[in-house]
C-alpha positions as CSV (number, residue, x, y, z in Angstrom):
1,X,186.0,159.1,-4.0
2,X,182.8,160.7,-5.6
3,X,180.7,159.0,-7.4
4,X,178.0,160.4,-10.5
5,X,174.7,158.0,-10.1
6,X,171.7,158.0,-12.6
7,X,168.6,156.2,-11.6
8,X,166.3,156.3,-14.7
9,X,162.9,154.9,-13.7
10,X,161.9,151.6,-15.9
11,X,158.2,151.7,-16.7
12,X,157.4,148.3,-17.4
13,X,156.8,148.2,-13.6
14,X,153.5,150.1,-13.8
15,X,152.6,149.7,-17.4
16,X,149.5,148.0,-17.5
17,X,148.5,147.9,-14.3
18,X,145.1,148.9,-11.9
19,X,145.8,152.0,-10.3
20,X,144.9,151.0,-6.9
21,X,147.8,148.4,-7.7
22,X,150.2,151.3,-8.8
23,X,149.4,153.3,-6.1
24,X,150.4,150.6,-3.6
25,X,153.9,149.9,-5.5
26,X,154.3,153.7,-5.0
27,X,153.6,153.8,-1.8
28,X,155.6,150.9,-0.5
29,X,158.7,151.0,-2.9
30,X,159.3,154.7,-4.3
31,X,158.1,156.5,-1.3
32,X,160.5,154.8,1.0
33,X,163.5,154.9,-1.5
34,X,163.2,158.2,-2.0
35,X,163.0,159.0,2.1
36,X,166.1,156.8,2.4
37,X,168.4,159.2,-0.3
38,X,166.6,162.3,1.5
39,X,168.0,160.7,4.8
40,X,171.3,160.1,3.2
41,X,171.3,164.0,1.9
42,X,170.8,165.0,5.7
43,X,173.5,163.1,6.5
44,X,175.6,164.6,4.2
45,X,176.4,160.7,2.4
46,X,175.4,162.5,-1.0
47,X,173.5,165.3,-2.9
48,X,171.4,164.9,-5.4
49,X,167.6,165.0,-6.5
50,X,165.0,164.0,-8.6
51,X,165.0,165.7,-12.4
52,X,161.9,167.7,-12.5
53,X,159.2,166.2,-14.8
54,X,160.9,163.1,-15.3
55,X,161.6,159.9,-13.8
56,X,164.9,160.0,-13.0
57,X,167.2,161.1,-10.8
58,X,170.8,162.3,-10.0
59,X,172.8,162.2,-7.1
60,X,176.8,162.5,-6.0
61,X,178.0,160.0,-3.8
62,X,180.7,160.0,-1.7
63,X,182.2,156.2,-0.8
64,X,185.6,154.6,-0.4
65,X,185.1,152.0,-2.6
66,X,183.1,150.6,-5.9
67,X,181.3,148.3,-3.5
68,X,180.4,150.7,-0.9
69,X,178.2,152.2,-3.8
70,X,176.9,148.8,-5.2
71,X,175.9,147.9,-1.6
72,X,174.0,151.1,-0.8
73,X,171.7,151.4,-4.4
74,X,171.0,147.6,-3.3
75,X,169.7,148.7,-0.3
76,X,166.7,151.0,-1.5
77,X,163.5,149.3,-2.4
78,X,163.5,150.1,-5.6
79,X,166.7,149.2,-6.8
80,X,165.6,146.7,-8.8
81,X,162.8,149.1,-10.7
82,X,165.7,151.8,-12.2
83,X,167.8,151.5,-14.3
84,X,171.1,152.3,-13.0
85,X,174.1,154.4,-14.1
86,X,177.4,154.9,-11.8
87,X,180.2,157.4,-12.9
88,X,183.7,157.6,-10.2
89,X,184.4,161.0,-10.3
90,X,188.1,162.2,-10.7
91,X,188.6,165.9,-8.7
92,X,189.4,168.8,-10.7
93,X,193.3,168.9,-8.7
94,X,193.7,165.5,-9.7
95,X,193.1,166.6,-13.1
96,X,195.1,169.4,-13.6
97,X,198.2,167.7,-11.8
98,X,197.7,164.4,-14.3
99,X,197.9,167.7,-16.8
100,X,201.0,168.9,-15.1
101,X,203.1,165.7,-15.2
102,X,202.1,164.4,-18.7
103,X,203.5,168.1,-19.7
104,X,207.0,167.7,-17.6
105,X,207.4,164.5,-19.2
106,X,206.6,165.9,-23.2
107,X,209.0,168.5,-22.4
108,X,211.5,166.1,-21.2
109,X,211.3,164.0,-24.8
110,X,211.4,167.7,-26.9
């Protein structure tokens, strides 16, 4: 099953704060989140990428279950610091044969 994510970056986590102190958040949480979803890209796990100019990103995830996903956003360092959005994704096929039976079955009742 795919899976639409949003991570939308929360900024009370550097508002206020002394740059050097910032700089050491971004160093040890966002840099390694973000080279553990370019690892997962390389391994083909999901696709994805961060919206230019803002602080947020997107990806596609493919998983076999709700918790598969839950379990791998927990896993990057700065899952705690976004604010997260998960979509399942239905396929297009699935789609248009929900469309095809829900048609047989109208015509049936006409």
């Amino acid at each position: 099953m795919q899976y639409l994510i949003r991570g939308e970056f929360v900024e009370a986590n550097t508002a206020g704060k002394p740059l050097p102190e910032v700089i050491k958040w971004i160093e040890t949480i966002i840099h390694p989140s973000l080279e553990m979803l370019e690892k997962a890209v390389r391994e083909k796990k999901l696709t994805g990428g961060v919206i230019a100019g803002v602080r947020e990103g997107v990806m596609i995830m493919e998983a076999s279950s709700n918790e598969e996903v839950g379990a791998f956003l927990r896993s990057l360092p700065f899952w705690g610091a976004l604010k997260w959005t998960v979509v399942p994704l239905q396929s297009y096929r699935s789609a248009v044969d929900q469309d095809k039976a829900s048609f047989e079955q109208a015509r049936k009742m006409m």
